[in-house]
C-alpha positions in Angstrom: 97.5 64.1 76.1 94.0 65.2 75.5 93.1 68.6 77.3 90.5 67.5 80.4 88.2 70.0 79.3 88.0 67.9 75.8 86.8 65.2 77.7 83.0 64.2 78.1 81.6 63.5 81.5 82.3 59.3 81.1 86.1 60.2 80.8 86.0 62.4 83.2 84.4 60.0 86.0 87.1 56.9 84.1 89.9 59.5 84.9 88.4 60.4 88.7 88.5 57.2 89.8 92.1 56.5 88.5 93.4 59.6 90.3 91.6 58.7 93.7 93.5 55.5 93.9 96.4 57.3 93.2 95.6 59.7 95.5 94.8 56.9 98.0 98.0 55.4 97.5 100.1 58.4 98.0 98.5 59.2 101.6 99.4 55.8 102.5 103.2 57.1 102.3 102.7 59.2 105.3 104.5 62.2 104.0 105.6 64.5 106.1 106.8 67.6 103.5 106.9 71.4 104.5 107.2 73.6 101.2 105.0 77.0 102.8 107.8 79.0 103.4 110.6 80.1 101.2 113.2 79.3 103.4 117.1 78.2 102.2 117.8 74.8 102.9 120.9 73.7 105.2 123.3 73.5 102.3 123.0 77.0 101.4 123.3 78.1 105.1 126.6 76.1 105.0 128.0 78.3 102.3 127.9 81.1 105.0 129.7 79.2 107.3 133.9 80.8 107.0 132.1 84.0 107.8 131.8 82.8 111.7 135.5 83.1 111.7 136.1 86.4 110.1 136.4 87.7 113.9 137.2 86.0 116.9 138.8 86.2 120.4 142.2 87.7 118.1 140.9 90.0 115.7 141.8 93.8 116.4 140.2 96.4 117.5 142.1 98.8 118.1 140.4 100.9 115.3 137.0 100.0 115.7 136.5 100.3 119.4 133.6 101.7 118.8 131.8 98.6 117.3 132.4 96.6 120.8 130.0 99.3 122.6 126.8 101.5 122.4 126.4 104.2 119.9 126.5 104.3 116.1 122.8 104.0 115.4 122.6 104.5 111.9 125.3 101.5 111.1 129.0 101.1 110.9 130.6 102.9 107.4 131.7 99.0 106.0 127.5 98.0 106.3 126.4 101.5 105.0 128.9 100.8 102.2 128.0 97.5 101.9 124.3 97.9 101.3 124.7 101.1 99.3 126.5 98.6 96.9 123.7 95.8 97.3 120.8 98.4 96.2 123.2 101.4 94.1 122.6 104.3 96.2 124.6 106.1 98.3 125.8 105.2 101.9 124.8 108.1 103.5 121.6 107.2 102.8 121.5 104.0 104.4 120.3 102.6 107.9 121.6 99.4 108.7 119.5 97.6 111.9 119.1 94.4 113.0 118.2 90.9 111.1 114.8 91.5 109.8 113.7 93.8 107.2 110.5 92.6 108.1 110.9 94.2 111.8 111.7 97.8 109.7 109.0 97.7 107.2 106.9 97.2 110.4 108.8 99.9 112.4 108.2 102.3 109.7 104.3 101.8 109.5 104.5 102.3 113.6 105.7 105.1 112.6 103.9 106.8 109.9 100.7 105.6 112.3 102.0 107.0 116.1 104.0 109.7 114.9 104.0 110.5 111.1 106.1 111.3 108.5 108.0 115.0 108.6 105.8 116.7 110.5 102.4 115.0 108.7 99.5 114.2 111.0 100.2 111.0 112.3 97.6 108.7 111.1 95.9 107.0 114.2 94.1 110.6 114.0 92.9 110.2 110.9 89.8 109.0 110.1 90.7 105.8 107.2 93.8 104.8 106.3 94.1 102.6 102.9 97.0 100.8 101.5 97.5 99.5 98.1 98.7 96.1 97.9 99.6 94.3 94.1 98.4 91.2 93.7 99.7 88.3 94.4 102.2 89.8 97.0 103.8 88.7 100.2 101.5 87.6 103.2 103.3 89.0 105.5 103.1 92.9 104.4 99.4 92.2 104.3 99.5 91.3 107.6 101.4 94.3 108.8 98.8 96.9 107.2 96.0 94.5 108.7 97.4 94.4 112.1 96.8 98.1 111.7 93.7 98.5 110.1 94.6 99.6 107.3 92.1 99.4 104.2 94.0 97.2 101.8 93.5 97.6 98.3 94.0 94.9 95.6 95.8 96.3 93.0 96.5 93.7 89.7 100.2 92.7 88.2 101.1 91.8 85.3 104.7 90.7 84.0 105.9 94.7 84.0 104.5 95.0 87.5 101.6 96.9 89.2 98.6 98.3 86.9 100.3 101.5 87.3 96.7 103.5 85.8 95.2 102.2 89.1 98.0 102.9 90.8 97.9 106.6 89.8 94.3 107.1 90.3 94.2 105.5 93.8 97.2 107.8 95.0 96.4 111.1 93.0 92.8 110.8 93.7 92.5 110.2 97.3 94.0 112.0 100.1 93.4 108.5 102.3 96.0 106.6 99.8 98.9 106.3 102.5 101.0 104.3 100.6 101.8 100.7 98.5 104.0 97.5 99.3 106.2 96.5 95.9 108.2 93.8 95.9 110.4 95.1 93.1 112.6 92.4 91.9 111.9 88.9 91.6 108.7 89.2 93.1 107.0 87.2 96.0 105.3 85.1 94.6 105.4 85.8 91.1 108.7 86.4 90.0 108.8 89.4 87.9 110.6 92.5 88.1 109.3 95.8 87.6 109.9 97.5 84.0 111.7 100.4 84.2 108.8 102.2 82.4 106.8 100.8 86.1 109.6 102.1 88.3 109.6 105.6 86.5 105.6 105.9 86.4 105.9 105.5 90.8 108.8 108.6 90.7 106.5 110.8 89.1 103.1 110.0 90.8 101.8 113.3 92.3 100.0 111.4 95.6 97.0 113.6 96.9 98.4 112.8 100.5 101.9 114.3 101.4 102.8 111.6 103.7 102.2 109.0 101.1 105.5 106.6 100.8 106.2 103.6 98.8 107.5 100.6 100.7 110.0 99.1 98.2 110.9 95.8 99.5 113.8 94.6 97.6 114.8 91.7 99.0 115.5 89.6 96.2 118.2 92.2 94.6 120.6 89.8 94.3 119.0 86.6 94.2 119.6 85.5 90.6 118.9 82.1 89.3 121.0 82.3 85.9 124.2 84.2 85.6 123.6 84.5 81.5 119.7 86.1 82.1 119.0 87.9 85.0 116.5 90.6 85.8 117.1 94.1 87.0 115.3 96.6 88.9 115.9 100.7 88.1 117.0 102.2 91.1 114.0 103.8 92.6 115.7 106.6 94.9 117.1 108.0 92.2 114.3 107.8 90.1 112.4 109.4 92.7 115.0 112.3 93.3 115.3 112.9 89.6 111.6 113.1 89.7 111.6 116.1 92.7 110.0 113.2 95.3 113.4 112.0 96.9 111.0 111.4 100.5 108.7 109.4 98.6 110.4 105.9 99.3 111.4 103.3 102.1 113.5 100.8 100.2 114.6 97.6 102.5 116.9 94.8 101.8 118.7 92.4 104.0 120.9 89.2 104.0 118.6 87.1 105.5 118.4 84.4 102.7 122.0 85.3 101.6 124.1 84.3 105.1 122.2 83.2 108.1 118.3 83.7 107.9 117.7 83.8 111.6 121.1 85.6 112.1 121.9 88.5 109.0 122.1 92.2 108.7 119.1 94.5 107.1 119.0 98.2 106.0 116.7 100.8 104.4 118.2 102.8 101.9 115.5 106.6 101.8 116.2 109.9 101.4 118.5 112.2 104.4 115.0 113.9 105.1 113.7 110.5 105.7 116.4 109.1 107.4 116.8 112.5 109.9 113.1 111.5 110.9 113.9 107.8 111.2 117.0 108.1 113.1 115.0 110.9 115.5 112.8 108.2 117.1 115.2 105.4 116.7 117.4 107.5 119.3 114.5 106.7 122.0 114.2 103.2 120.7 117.9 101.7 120.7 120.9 102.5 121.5 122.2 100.6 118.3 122.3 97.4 116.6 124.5 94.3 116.8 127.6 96.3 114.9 129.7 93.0 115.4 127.3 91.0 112.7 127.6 93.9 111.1 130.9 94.1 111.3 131.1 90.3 110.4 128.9 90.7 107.0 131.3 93.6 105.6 134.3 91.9 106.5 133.4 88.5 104.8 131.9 90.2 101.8 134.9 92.5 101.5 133.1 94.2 97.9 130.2 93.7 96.0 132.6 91.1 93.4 132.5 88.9 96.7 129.0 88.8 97.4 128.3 88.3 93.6 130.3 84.9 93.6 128.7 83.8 96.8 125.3 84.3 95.3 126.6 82.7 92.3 126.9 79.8 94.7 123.5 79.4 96.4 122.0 80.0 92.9 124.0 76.4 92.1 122.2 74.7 94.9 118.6 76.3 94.2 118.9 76.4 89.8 118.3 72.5 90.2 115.1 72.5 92.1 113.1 75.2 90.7 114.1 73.8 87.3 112.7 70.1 88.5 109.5 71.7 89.9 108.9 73.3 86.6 110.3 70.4 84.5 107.2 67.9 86.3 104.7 70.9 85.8 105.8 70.8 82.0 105.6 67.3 81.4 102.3 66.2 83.9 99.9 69.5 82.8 101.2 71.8 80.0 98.5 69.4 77.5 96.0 69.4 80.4 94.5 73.3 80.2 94.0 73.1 84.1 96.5 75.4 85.3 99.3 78.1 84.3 103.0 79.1 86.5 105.5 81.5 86.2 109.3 80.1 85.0 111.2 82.9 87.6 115.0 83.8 87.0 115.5 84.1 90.5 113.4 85.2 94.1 112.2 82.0 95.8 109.2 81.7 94.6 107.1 80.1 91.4 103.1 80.8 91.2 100.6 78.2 90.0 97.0 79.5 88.8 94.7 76.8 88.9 91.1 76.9 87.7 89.0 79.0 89.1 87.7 78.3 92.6 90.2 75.1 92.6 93.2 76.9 95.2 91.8 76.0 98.6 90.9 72.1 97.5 94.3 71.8 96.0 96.0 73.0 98.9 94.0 71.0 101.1 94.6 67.8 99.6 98.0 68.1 99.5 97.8 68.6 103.4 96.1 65.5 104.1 98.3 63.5 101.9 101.4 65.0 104.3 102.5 67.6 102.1 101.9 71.7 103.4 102.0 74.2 101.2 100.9 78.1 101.6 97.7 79.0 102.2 95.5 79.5 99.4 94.4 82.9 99.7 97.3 84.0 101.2 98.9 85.9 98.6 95.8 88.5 98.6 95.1 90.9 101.3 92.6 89.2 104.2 93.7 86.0 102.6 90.9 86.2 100.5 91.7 85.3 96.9 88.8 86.8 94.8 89.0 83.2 92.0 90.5 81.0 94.4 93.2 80.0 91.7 96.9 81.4 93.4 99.0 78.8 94.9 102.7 79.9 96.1 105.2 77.1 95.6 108.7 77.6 97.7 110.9 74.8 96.4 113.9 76.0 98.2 113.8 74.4 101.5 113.0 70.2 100.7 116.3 67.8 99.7 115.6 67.1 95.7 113.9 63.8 96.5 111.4 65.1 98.8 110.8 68.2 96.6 110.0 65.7 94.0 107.6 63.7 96.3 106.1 66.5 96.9 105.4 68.3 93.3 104.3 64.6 92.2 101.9 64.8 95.0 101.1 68.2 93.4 100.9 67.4 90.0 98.3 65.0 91.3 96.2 67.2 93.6 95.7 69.7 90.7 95.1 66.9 88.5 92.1 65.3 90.9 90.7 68.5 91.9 90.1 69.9 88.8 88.5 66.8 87.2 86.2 67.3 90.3 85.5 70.6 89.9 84.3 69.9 86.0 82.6 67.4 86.6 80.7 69.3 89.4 80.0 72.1 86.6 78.7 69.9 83.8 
């Protein structure tokens, strides 16, 4: 298949009008596709479903009394235990909260901003605040450090991670550096997982503000694809410790795509220092989490062995659809030279780099032809992708047939947008 910058402008305009009809003839199917969030579909909910009847009206609690009341704010021992196992630190170093890591991550910038960290100058008194963000990363942190005002600072990934030479000079060099989000493992959107050479270059950074902490958001610890090739993220609290900067990280997990999304258990794993000063403030802010879905969690996952074959068991039900999304993108556009995506071993996410300033058309397209897909842009901080070229593709949630539907419709939109955009340019 001949490479569509190979082609002079008559087979370009030949090839435009072929892909408008198709185009045309796609929109007439009235699609109706949702693939902008990385949600699990209903089949992998199901999985969790035995775990609703782990305790009921019978069970006995005559030990754990306790867990029926108020109180216990840092987490019953089987969650600490539990999540200690998920992310290979210690339990007494764990908080276990609510369902959303999202509502800590966002907790603990509250905090850092109204409060501070150990005794720091909170930083609503200070003057500018910036954050480093790697790039492309997860909307919704951006939106957190916006919703603050927060300067947010693009920092560039490649497959080991973050640019860590930035990295160093923005934090070493300037006091105002507060701190950096880091999807560690299987990143959002990307897919790759830090290099342990990455992780170990963040333990020893020597950050110019004291207060400066590194928001490890490791959500996708156990979210592998393939059981023969997975991915593996250094543990950075330890890392960190052995470094002599054991308060220099939040890590956060949860089980909202492993169990119930709406309905699972989160934690942050830091350092006691850190966790003393978290737990201070959370004693005026709760008086303790749902202990009973906590409860529930630990008893259904009764070790890490457990949870290892459950995941073993979503991966089954997502392995198929990532593998057709990238299957189509192989076939329709490898030859075409109009766009590049990441083959991930697990996460939820791949990432398609289009041509340059192609993103926003593609995206649009694919909207008025019934299909929705993330924003482009929204993978950069502000939403403003600098080359317009990132698009985040969530397969997970669509049945197989609509996913295919709606990667043809893709396949198609990248296809017709980029023949537009060279022909505009020659």
């Amino acid at each position: 298949m001949k490479a569509y910058q190979e082609m002079n402008q008559d087979e370009l305009k030949t090839l435009h009008q072929q892909l408008s009809k198709q185009y045309q003839d796609m929109k007439d199917l009235h699609l109706q596709l949702n693939m902008a969030r990385g949600k699990p579909d209903f089949s992998q909910v199901e999985l969790s479903m035995p775990m609703l009847d782990t305790i009921n009206s019978h069970y006995d609690f005559s030990k754990q009394k306790d867990y029926c009341n108020y109180g216990i704010l840092d987490g019953i021992d089987e969650a600490k235990k539990f999540f200690a196992d998920m992310v290979e630190t210690t339990p007494d170093q764990i908080i276990v909260y609510g369902n959303s890591s999202l509502t800590i991550m966002f907790d603990q910038i509250s905090r850092g901003y109204t409060h501070g960290y150990l005794g720091n100058t909170p930083w609503c008194r200070l003057d500018k605040i910036k954050f480093l963000c790697p790039v492309p990363g997860y909307d919704r942190h951006f939106a957190i450090t916006e919703h603050f005002g927060f300067e947010m600072i693009p920092i560039p990934m490649d497959d080991n991670g973050p640019d860590m030479d930035l990295v160093e000079k923005y934090v070493q060099e300037d006091e105002s550096v507060k701190g950096i989000w880091c999807v560690p493992q299987y990143a959002n959107p990307s897919g790759i997982t830090y290099s342990d050479e990455v992780v170990e270059r963040f333990a020893h950074l020597k950050p110019a503000a004291k207060d400066f902490r590194i928001f490890w958001d490791n959500a996708y610890v156990v979210h592998h694809l393939y059981n023969d090739k997975q991915s593996h993220v250094k543990d950075i609290l330890k890392a960190c410790q052995d470094a002599g900067h054991p308060d220099m990280v939040f890590e956060f997990c949860s089980t909202s795509k492993v169990t119930f999304p709406g309905a699972g258990v989160a934690a942050m794993a830091t350092s006691m220092n850190n966790k003393k000063d978290t737990l201070k403030h959370m004693t005026v802010q709760s008086i303790g989490h749902d202990k009973l879905n906590q409860l529930r969690h630990a008893k259904y996952f009764q070790n890490f062995e457990s949870l290892t074959e459950h995941m073993q068991k979503q991966a089954d039900l997502l392995r198929p659809k990532f593998e057709m999304v990238i299957d189509i993108f192989e076939k329709e556009l490898a030859d075409l030279q109009i766009g590049t995506w990441t083959k991930p071993l697990g996460g939820y996410f791949i990432t398609f780099e289009a041509l340059q300033d192609c993103a926003k058309d593609i995206v649009q397209k694919c909207k008025e032809a019934g299909v929705i897909l993330t924003d482009a842009g929204a993978t950069f901080p502000y939403g403003k992708d600098p080359h317009d070229s990132i698009i985040r593709i969530a397969p997970s949630y669509p049945p197989l047939e609509e996913l295919k539907q709606a990667t043809d419709l893709f396949v198609l939109c990248v296809k017709l947008v980029s023949v537009e955009k060279l022909l505009e340019i020659r």
